[in-house]
C-alpha positions, 0 to 999 in steps of 0.5 A: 362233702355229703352224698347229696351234694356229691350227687347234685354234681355228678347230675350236673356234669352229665347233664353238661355233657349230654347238652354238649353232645346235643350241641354237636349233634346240632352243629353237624346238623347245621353243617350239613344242611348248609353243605346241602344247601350250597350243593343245591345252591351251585346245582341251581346256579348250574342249571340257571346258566344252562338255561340261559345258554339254551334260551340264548341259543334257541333265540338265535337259532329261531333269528337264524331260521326267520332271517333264512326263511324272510329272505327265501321268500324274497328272492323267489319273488325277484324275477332279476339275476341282478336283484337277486344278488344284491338282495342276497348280499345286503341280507347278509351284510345287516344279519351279520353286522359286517362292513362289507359283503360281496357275492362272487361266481365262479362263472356269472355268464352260465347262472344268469347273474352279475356281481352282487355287493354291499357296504354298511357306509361310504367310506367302505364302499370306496374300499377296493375291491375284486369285479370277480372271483379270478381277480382275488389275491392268489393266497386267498384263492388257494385257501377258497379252493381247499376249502371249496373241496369240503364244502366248508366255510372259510374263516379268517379272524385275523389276515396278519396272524393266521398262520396259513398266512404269510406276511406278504400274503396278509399285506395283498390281501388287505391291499386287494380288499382293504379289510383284516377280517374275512369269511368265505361261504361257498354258493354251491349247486349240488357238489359243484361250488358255483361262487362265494358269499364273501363277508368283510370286517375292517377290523378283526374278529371272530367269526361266529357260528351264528353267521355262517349259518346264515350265510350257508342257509342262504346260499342254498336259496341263491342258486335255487332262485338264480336256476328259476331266473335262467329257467324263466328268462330263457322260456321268455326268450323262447316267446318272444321268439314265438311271437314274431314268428307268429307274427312274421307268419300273419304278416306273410299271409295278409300279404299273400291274400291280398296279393292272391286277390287281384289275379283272382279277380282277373281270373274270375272275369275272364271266365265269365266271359268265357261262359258267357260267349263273349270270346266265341262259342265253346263246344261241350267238353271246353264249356264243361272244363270252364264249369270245373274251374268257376267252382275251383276259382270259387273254392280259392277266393273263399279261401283267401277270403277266410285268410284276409279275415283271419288277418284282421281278426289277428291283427285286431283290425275289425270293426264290428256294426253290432245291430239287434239281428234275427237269427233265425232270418240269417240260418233260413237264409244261408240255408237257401244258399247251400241248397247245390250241398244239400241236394248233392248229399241228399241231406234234409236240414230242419230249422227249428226256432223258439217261438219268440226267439229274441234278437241277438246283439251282433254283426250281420255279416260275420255272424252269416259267415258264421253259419254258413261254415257251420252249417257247410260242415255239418252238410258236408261230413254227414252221410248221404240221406241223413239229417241236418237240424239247426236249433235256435233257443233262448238261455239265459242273456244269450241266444244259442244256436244248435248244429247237430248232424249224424255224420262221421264225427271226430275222433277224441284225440283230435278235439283239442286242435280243432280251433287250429288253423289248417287243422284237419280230422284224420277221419275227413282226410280219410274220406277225401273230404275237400276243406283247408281247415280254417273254418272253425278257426273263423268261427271261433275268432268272430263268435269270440269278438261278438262276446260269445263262445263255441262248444263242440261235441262229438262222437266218431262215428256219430255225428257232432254237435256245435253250440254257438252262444251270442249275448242277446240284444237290449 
């Protein structure tokens, strides 16, 4: 063989080896490569199942929160114990696909509820089943028990193969409930456990995180809104019993004034027979003490005469003869009348109308009650030589009168009660200043009836002013 030969094979062989070893190089490479690729392969698959477990859960956390949050707002719009429950437990029973779900309470008497229960069919509404808690198989009630001390649900997949079940325990409980699966969720108020949230199945099963979430959720706005309804039921209650007070206290006085009428009339006419000689001359000191009870007997008929109205205004018995009236005409007349106050206290009252002044819209008669309390009053708790000004003004679509005196007002505290009946200022009881204290309660009731409204300002020590708004005439 020449040397050139012997070279040409010796290239070949290296050039033979150096492509074997480029080939293995690429098979390690490829390896690898697919080693790496199935790493990330099953990394990604990792992570896909992780994401979907985390999606599933979300989702069903976010059903959880909705089905939680839609049946809370539900029962705070139920005003019924009854309502309550049965909303609470047919919830329970379609969020949690069972076939039954009752709601039980330790004592239904103390949280204003009865017995709540739902069936997915009729055939497991003909299942039996317990009028109350007291009345659940005694192994059943033992595991509530035990478990009510953790405030924990209890789960029971199977009632013939739990193992703290005995064979005579699962046959009573399905005899008593007529189901094989069960859960118990305590309805608890603070660490008291007040009653269960009782969720049934027919056939086995496994009870889910899920639910009993739900059910827990639940039971929480159950008692809050079963507390509203006792609270609301018993301040009903409390009104009512208010009302036929109230009414009770109306009836007694509309009975008493009108009695109280016919001996005053009796009274009031021997009287002025008495004044008037008819029954034989008085001397002096008699005549003086028949001038004391005229204005005495006076003071009792317009006092009985203010019940009898209030009465009516109370029991909606008025009837008012609304005709367009000049109430500048009604104030110069009552003013007239109360001219014996005016020149006892000294006081000079002052009129002052708006030229123009258009009629109002009102009863003649009640409006001049009206004006003579509120003009009376200012008379009455102004100091002597003051000043008494009634404004009559035009504003708006009403016509408004002006009671100002300077007199000894009201002090701040008392200003809320002073349409009350029989209420009193500390500063006229003070002062000895004679009055029963339904004068503005009569006024506030007529003024109300005509449309209108009744202000009072006033400073202790001051004077008070009163403004009367009564709506004009077309």
């Amino acid at each position: 063989m020449s040397t050139s030969t012997t070279t040409q094979s010796a290239d070949a062989h290296a050039e033979v080896r150096r492509l074997r070893r480029q080939l293995a190089r690429e098979r390690a490479r490829r390896q690898a490569a697919e080693s790496l690729g199935e790493r990330q392969t099953a990394a990604l698959s990792s992570s896909v199942r992780e994401l979907r477990s985390a999606q599933v859960d979300l989702l069903e956390r976010a059903d959880q929160t909705r089905v939680v949050d839609e049946l809370g707002r539900a029962l705070r719009q139920d005003l019924d114990s009854a309502q309550i429950v049965n909303r609470v437990a047919e919830s329970v029973g379609c969020a949690t696909a069972v076939d039954r779900c009752d709601v039980l309470l330790v004592d239904a008497d103390l949280y204003s509820a009865v017995q709540g229960t739902w069936s997915r069919s009729p055939e497991t509404a003909r299942l039996p089943r317990p009028s109350s808690f007291v009345e659940l198989p005694e192994a059943l009630n033992a595991l509530l028990l035990e478990t009510a001390q953790q405030l924990s649900p209890l789960q029971i997949d199977h009632v013939e193969t739990d193992a703290r079940l005995s064979g005579a325990d699962a046959t009573e409980i399905v005899e008593a409930l007529g189901v094989c699966a069960l859960a118990a969720v305590p309805i608890a108020f603070g660490d008291e456990v007040v009653g269960w949230l009782l969720l049934q199945s027919v056939q086995p099963r496994e009870w889910q995180a899920r639910e009993l979430a739900v059910c827990e959720g639940l039971s929480h706005d159950l008692v809050s809104s079963l507390i509203q309804v006792q609270a609301l039921e018993q301040q009903r209650e409390s009104v009512r019993r208010l009302e036929e007070l109230d009414r009770a206290k109306d009836a007694f006085i509309s009975t008493v004034s009108h009695e109280l009428r016919t001996p005053l009339t009796s009274i009031v006419g021997y009287l002025e027979l008495l004044s008037e000689g008819g029954l034989g001359p008085l001397d002096d000191g008699i005549s003086r003490g028949v001038d004391i009870l005229e204005r005495n007997v006076g003071r009792l008929r317009e006092l009985v005469d203010d019940l009898v109205t209030l009465s009516a205004y109370d029991a909606e018995q008025v009837r008012l003869d609304l005709r367009p009236t000049d109430l500048t005409a009604v104030v110069e007349e009552c003013e007239r009348a109360l001219v014996p106050a005016v020149a006892t206290k000294q006081v000079e009252v002052t009129v002052l109308a708006e030229p123009g002044l258009p009629e109002a819209m009102v009863d003649r008669t009640q409006i001049e009650r009206v004006v003579l309390n509120l003009l009376g009053n200012a008379i009455k708790f102004s100091h002597d030589g003051t000043a008494v000004t009634v404004r009559l003004d035009h504003e708006g679509p009403d016509v408004v009168l002006r009671f100002v005196d300077s007199g000894i007002g009201i002090p701040a505290g008392e200003q809320e009660q002073l349409f009350s009946r029989f209420f009193r200022s500390s500063l006229a009881v003070a002062d000895e200043i004679q009055g029963a204290g339904l004068g503005l309660t009569l006024v506030h009731a007529i003024v109300d009836w005509h449309g209108g409204t009744v202000d009072v300002e006033s400073v202790e020590g001051r004077g008070t002013t009163v403004t009367v708004r009564l709506p004009q005439a077309p």
